[in-house]
C-alpha positions in Angstrom: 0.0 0.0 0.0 1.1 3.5 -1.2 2.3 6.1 2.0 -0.6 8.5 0.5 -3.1 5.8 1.1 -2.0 4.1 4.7 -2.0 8.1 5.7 -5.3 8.3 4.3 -6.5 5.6 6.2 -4.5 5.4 9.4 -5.2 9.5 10.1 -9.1 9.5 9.8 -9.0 6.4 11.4 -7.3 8.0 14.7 -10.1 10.9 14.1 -12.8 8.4 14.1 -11.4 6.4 18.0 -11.3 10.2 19.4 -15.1 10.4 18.5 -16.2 7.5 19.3 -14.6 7.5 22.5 -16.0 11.0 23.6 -18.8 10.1 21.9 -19.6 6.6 20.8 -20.4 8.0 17.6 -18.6 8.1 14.1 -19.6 11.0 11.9 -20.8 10.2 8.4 -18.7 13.3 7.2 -15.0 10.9 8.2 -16.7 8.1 7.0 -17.2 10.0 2.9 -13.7 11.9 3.5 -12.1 8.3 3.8 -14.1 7.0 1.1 -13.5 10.3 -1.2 -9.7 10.0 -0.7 -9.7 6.3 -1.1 -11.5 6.9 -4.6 -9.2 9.9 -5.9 -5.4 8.5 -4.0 -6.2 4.6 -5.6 -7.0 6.4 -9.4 -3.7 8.4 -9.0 -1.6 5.3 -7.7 -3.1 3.0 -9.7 -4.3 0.7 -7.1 -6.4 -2.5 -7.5 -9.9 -1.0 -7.2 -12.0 -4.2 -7.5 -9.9 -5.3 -4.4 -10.8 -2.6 -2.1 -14.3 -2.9 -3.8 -14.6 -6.6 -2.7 -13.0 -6.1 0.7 -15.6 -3.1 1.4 -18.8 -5.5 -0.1 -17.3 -8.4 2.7 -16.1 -6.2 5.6 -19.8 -4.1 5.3 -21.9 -6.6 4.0 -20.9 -9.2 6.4 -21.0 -6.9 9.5 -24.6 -6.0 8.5 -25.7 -9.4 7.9 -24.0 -10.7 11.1 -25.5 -7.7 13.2 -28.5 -8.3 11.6 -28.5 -12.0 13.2 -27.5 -11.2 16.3 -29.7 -8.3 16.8 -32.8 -10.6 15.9 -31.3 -13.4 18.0 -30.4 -12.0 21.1 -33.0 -8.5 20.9 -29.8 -6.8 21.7 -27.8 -4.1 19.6 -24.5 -5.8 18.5 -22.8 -3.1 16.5 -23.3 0.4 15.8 -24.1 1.7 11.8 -20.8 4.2 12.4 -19.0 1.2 12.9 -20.0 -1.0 10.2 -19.5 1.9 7.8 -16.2 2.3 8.9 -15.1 -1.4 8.5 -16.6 -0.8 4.4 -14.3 1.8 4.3 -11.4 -0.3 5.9 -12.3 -2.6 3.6 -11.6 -0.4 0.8 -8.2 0.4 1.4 -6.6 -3.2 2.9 -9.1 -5.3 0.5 -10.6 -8.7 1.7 -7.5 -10.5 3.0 -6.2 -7.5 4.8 -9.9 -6.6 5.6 -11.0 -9.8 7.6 -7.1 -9.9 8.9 -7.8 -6.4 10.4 -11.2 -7.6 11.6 -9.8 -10.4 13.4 -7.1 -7.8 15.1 -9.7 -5.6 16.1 -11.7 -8.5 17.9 -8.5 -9.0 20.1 -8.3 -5.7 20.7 -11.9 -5.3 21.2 -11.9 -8.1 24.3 -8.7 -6.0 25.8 -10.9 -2.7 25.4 -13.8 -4.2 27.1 -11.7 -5.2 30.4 -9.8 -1.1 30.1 -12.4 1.5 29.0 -14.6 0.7 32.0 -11.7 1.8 34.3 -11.5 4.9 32.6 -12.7 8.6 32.2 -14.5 7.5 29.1 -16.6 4.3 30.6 -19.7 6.7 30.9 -20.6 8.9 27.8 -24.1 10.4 27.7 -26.1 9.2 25.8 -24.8 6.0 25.2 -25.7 2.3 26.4 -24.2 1.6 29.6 -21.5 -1.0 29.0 -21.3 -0.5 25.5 -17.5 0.2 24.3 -16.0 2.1 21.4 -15.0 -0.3 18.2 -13.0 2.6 16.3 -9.7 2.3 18.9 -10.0 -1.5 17.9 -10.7 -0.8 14.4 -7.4 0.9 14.4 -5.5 -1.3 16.1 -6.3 -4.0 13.8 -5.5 -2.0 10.9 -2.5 -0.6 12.3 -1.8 -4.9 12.6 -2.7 -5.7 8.9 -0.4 -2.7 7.8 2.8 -4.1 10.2 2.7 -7.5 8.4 
């Protein structure tokens, strides 16, 4: 991946964990400026766009469909719309191997956030579910993963 499109990704991406953990929310506006660049950085570099086209179709697609399950399993909310937005995006720029390795990353680092944010001055935001925890910070972390190996 091209430095103009891991700082594409990587430096919304660190916008998007400081919102979400102030406000477990991810504005739609980061969400379309990550997509935006994607789209004009991966014409000028010549990246593989059916790639990052596929890894965004099984990164959102299968977060929806999976959330969708849950949701109707459990009657519980399993993962926020920012959040599944975000992993399309993600899956734009790392494609569906690096997607889904970033995924599995961010799961690990989900568990780890589960046990720390509680302990911290962001457990309790207004407005938000009690016990629910951020997924950008672990969205990053993953990513930050798929790009080290």
């Amino acid at each position: 991946m091209s430095l103009a499109l891991t700082c594409s990704l990587m430096g919304p991406l660190a916008s998007a964990c400081v919102f979400d953990l102030r406000e477990r929310r991810i504005p739609n506006k980061l969400v379309l400026l990550m997509a935006v660049l994607w789209c004009i950085i991966s014409f000028a570099v010549r990246a593989p766009l059916i790639e990052g086209l596929m890894g965004a179709a099984v990164l959102g697609g299968g977060a929806i469909l999976l959330a969708y399950a849950f949701e109707r399993l459990t009657n519980r909310t399993a993962i926020g719309g920012g959040d599944i937005k975000l992993l399309a995006v993600i899956g734009l720029y790392l494609g569906t191997y690096g997607g889904l390795i970033c995924l599995l990353g961010a799961c690990v680092a989900a568990v780890m956030l589960a046990v720390i944010v509680p302990r911290t001055r962001f457990a309790h935001v207004p407005g938000s579910v009690p016990g629910q925890i951020p997924f950008a910070p672990a969205l990053f972390a993953g990513a930050a993963l798929c790009l080290a190996i």
